[in-house]
C-alpha positions as CSV (number, residue, x, y, z in Angstrom):
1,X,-5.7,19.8,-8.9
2,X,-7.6,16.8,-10.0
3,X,-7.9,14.3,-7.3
4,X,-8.0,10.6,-7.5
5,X,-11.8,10.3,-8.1
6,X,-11.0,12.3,-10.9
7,X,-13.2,15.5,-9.5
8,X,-11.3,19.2,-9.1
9,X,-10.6,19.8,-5.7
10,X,-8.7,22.6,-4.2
11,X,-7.5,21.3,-0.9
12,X,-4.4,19.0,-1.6
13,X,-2.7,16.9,0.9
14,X,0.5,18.1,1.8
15,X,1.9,15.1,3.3
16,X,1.3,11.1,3.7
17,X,3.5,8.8,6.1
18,X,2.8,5.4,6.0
19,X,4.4,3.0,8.1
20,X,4.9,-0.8,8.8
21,X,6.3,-2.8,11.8
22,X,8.7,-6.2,11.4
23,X,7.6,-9.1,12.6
24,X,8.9,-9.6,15.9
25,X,10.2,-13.8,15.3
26,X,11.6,-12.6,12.0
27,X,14.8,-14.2,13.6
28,X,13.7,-17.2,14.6
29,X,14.0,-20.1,11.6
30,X,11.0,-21.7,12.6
31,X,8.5,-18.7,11.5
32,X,8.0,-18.4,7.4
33,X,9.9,-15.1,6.2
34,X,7.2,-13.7,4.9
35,X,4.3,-11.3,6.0
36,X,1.8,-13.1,8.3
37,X,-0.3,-9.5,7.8
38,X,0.1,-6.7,6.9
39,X,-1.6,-3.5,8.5
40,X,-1.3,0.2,6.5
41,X,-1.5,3.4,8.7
42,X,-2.0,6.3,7.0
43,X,-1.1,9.6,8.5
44,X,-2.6,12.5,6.1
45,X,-2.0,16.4,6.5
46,X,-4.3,17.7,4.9
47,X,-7.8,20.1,5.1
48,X,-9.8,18.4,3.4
49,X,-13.3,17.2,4.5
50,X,-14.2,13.8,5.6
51,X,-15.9,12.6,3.2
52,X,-13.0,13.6,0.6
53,X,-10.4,11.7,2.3
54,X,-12.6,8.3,2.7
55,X,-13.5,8.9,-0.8
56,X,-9.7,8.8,-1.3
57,X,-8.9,6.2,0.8
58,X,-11.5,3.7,-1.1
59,X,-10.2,5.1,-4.4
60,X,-6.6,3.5,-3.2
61,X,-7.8,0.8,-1.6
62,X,-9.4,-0.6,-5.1
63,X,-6.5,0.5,-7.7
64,X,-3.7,-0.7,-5.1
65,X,-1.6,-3.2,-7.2
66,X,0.5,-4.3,-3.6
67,X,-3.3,-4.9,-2.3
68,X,-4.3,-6.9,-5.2
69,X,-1.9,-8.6,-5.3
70,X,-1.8,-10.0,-1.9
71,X,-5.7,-10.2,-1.6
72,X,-6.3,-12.1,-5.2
73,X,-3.1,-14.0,-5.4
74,X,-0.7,-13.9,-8.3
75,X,1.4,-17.1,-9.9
76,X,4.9,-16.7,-9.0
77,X,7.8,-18.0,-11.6
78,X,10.4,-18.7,-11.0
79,X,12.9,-15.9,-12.1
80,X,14.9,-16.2,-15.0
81,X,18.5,-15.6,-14.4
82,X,21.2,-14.5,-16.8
83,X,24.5,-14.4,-16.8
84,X,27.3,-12.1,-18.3
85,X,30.7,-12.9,-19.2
């Protein structure tokens, strides 16, 4: 297996969860819908060393387009909609 720094490993990980909580006013009109932050946990079965996981962590962390995105900003348009018939 070739892992995301792009070195052979020969541990894998067998399994990532990640998870996210609402918003708990996400009801109420008065709050914006969107994020007000955004927190990732990552749970990760695997054996691999310490330093391999962190190493794979930071990998992620700087090629995450959703992180990008967010962190850096992006110009929204406004969608173009077509319509059949």
């Amino acid at each position: 297996m070739t892992d995301a720094v792009g070195s052979s490993r020969d541990r894998a990980c067998s399994s990532v969860k990640l998870a996210h909580q609402r918003c708990p006013d996400a009801a109420n009109r008065d709050v914006r819908p969107g994020f007000h932050q955004i927190k990732t946990v990552a749970h990760l079965d695997t054996d691999s060393p310490p330093d391999d996981v962190e190493a794979m962590v930071g990998f992620v962390q700087t090629h995450c387009l959703v992180e990008d995105t967010v962190a850096v900003g992006t110009t929204l348009n406004p969608p173009t909609v077509l319509v059949n018939g």
